[in-house]
N, C-alpha and C positions, 0 to 999 in steps of 0.2 A: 706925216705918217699916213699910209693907204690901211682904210678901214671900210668896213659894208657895214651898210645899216640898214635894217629891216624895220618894215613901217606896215603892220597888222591892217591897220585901218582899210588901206589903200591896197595893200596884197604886192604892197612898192619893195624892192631892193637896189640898194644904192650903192655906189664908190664914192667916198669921202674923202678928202685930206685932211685932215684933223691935225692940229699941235697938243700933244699931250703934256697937258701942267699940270700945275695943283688942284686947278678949279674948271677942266674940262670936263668930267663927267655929269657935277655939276650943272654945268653950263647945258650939257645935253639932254638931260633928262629931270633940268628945273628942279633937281633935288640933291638931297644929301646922304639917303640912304641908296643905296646902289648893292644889288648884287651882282655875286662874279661867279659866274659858271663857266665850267670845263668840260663840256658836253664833245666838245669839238677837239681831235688831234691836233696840237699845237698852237690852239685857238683861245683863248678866253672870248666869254658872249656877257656883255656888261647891260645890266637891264635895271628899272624903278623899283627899288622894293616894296614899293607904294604899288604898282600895278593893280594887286590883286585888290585892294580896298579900295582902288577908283575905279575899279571894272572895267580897265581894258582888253580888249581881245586877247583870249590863251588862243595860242598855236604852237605847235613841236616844232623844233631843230632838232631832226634826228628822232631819238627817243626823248628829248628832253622839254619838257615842259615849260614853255615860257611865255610871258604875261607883256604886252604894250611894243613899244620899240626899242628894240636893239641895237647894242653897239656892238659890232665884229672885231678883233683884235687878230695880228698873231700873235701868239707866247714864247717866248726864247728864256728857260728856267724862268724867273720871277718877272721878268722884263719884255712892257707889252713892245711889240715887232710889227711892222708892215702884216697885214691880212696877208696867209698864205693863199688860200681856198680863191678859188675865184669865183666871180659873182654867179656864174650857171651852177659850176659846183652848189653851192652854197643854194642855190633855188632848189635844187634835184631833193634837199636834201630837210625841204620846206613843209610840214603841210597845216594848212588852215582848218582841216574837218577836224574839228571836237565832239565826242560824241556827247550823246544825251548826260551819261551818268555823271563825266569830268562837270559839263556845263552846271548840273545841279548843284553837286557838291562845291564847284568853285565861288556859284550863288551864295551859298549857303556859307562858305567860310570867308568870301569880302567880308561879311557881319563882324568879323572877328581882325582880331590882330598879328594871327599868325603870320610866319614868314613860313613857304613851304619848303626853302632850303635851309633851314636854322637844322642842324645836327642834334641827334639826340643817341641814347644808347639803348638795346636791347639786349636780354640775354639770350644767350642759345647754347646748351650746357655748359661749358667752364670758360666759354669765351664770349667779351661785351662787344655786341655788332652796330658802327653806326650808323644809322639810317636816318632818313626827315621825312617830310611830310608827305614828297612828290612823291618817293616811293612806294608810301601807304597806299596814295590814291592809286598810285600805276599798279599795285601786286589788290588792288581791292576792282579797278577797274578788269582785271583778265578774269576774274572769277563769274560764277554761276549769278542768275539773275537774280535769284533768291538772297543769294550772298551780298550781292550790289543793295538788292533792298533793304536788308539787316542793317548796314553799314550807313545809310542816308535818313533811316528813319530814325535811329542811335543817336546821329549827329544832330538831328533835328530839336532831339530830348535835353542833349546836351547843350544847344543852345536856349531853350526854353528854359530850363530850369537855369541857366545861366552858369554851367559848372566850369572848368575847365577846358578851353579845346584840344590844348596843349596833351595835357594829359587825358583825355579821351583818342587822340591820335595813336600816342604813346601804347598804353593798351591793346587799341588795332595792329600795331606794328607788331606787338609783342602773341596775337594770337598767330597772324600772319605769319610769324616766325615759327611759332612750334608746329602750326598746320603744313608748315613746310616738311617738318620732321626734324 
């Protein structure tokens, strides 16, 4: 099966043949937890869940936030498919600059065990919305500088006093949501 794999470190993008078994993702990213994003039209993007607390390189695909080396799939309904995208595509579509605030905050939550794509739910009058972590940060990252500082000095508290980050996230999500209106 034709797959790209992106390699942070190196700013490398690859064409791969890969056999997809039981124990290739494994095999690729030396572990067992693995998440599966959909950032990409007919794509699954298969990455370390581990990334963020061994402190590999964040970089976007797209708008999507993602952490160490990647693995490219197509998606056909449940069923990973030959890479559609091709590897320039897929460069265009690349970027490396993280700015200051992502970089802080993603400092600051390696400490922790979050998953930044683990779902959770918010309210917003009579309907539950779900949202996760990355979101927090990407709708806390477009805000006023003031805002960003609130938000990093919060979390700072929240780690010191050792509370929850889960639900210090949660919370942000939830004011995030009603500031929306």
């Amino acid at each position: 099966m034709k797959a790209l794999t992106v390699h942070p470190e190196t700013k490398e993008l690859q064409e791969q043949e890969i056999q997809m078994q039981a124990n290739t993702l494994y095999s690729f990213f030396s572990s067992i937890l693995i998440d599966e994003l959909e950032a990409l039209n007919e794509h699954v993007i298969y990455t370390d869940a581990n990334a963020l607390s061994e402190k590999k390189n964040p970089y976007f695909i797209g708008e999507q936030l993602v952490f160490g080396d990647a693995l490219v799939l197509g998606r056909d309904d449940f069923d990973d498919v030959d890479v559609k995208i091709t590897k320039e595509e897929l460069q265009t579509l690349i970027n490396y600059e993280v700015n200051d605030f992502y970089q802080e905050v993603l400092a600051l939550l390696s400490q922790t065990d979050i998953n930044l794509y683990r779902r959770f739910e918010v309210q917003k009058s009579e309907e539950k919305i779900p949202l996760n972590t990355e979101w927090v940060l990407y709708t806390f990252n477009i805000a006023d500088e003031r805002t960003k500082t609130y938000f990093i000095d919060e979390l700072k508290k929240v780690l010191e006093s050792k509370e929850n980050v889960e639900a210090y996230i949660q919370k942000m999500a939830q004011l995030a949501m009603n500031a929306a209106g």
